[in-house]
C-alpha atoms as one frame of an Amber mdcrd trajectory, in Angstrom:
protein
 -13.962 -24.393  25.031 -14.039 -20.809  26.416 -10.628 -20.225  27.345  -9.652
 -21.716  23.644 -12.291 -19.080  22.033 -10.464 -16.518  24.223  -6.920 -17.555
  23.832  -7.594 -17.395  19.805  -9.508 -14.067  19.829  -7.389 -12.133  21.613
  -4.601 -13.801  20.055  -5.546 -12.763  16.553  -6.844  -9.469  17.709  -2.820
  -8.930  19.244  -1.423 -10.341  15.860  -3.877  -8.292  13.489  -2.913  -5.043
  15.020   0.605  -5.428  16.062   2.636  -8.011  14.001   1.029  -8.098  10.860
   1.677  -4.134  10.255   5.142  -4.520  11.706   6.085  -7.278   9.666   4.059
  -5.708   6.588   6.713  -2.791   7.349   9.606  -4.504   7.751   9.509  -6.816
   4.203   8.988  -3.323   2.870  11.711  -1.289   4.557  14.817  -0.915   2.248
  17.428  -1.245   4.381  19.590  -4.309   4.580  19.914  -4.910   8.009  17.106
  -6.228  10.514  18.049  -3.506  12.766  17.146  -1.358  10.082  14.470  -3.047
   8.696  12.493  -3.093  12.451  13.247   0.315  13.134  12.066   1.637   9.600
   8.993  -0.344  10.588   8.472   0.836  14.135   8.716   4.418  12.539   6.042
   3.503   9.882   3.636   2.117  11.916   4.041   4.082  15.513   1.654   6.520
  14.086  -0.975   3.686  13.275   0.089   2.864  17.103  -0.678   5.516  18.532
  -3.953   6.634  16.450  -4.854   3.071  18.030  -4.066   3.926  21.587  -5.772
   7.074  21.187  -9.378   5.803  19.688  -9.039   2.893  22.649  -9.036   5.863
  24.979 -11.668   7.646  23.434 -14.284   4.892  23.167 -13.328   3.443  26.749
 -14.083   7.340  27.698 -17.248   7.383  26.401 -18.126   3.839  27.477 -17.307
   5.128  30.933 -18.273   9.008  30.866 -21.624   9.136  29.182 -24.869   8.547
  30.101 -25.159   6.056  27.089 -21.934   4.802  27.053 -23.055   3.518  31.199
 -26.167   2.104  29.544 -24.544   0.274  27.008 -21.738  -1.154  29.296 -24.294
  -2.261  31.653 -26.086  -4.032  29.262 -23.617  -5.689  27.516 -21.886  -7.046
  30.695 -19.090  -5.189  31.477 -16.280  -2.591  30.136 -14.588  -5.744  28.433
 -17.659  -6.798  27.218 -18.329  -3.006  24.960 -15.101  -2.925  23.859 -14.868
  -6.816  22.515 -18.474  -5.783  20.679 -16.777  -2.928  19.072 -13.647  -4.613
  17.835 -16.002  -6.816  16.507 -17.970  -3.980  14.702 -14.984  -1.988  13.829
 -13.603  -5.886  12.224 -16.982  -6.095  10.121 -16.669  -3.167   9.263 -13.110
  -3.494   7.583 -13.939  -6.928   6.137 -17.090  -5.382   4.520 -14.840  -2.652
   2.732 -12.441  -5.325   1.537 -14.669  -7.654   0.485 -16.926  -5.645  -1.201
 -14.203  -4.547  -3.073 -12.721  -8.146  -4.139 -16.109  -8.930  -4.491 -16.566
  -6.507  -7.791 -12.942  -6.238  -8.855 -12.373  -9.855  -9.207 -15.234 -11.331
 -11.174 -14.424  -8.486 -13.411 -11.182  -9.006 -14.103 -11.985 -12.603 -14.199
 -14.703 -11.916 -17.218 -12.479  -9.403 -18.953  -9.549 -12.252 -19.043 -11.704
 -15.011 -20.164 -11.940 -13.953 -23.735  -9.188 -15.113 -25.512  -9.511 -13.155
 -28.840  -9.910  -9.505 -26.262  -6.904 -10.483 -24.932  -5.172 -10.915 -27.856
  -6.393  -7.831 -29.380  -5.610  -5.859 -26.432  -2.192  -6.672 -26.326  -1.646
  -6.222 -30.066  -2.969  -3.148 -28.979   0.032  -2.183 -26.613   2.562  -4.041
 -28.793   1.706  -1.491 -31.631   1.514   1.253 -29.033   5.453   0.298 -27.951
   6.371   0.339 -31.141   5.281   3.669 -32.048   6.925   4.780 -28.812  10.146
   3.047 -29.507  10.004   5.023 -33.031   9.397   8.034 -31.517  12.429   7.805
 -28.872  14.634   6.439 -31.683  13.821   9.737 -33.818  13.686  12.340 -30.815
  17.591  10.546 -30.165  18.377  11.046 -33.625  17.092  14.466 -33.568  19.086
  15.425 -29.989  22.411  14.043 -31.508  22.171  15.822 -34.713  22.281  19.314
 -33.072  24.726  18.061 -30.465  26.951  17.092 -33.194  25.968  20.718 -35.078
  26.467  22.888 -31.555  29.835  20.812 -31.193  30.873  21.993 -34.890  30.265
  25.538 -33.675  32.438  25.560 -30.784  36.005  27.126 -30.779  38.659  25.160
 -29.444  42.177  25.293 -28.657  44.398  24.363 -31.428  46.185  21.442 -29.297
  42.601  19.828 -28.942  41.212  20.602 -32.772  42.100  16.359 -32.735  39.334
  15.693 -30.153  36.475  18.294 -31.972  33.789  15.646 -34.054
C-alpha cells in the first residue's frame, strides 16, 4: 500500500509541475507545428522552471543550514520527509486560493442566473445598448464619407483622370 501511495504522490507531484504547464503551453502556443508548439511552451514555462528549481534550493538550504531548519528535519524524519510536508503546505495552500475563489464566484453567478425575468432584462439591456452603438457607427460612417466625398470634390486633378473624380 506504501509504494502505491508513493508511486501516485510523486507521480502527480511530477505531472502537476511539469506536464500540466507544458501542455497548458503548448494548446496555447500559436504555431502550427508541434515543434513549434513545444518549444513556444518550453520558453513559456522555463521561467516557472527555474523559479521552481530555485525555491527547491532555497528551502532545502534552510532545511539544511539553519538551526531550525536541523530541528525541523530531525523531527520530521528526514530531508525527504520536510520537503514532502512542504509540498504539501505549499499544495493547501494553492487549493485554498482556488477554492475559495470558486467557492464565492460560483454560487454567485449561479444566483444571479437563476432569475429568469433579470436575465431577460439584462440582455434587453445590451440588445438596446448594441443598437444604439450600431446607430452611432452607422452615423459616424455617414459622417466620415460625406467629407471624404467633399475633400475629394476639392482636389485638382489631371484632365485625363477628371473621369475617375466622384
Amino acid at each position: 500500500m506504501i509504494v502505491w501511495w508513493l508511486i501516485f504522490f510523486y507521480g502527480s507531484l511530477a505531472l502537476n509541475y511539469t506536464l500540466n504547464p507544458f501542455m497548458q503551453g503548448y494548446h496555447e502556443s500559436g504555431n502550427f507545428t508541434v515543434l513549434g508548439k513545444s518549444l513556444d511552451s518550453l520558453k513559456i514555462n522555463l521561467i516557472w522552471y527555474a523559479l521552481y528549481g530555485v525555491l527547491f534550493l532555497i528551502m532545502c538550504g534552510i532545511l539544511y543550514f539553519t538551526a531550525w531548519g536541523k530541528n525541523a528535519t530531525k523531527l520530521s524524519g528526514g530531508l525527504l520527509a520536510a520537503l514532502v510536508g512542504l509540498n504539501l503546505a505549499f499544495s493547501l495552500l494553492q487549493l485554498a486560493l482556488v477554492i475559495g475563489y470558486g467557492l464565492v464566484k460560483i454560487p454567485i453567478a449561479c444566483w444571479k442566473s437563476s432569475n429568469l425575468e433579470k436575465r431577460l432584462d439584462f440582455f434587453r439591456y445590451r440588445a438596446a445598448y448594441y443598437d444604439d452603438k450600431i446607430i452611432e457607427v452607422t452615423a459616424e460612417k455617414k459622417n466620415n464619407l460625406q467629407q471624404l466625398i467633399f475633400c475629394s470634390r476639392e482636389i485638382q486633378v489631371e484632365p485625363e483622370h477628371a473621369d475617375y473624380k466622384a
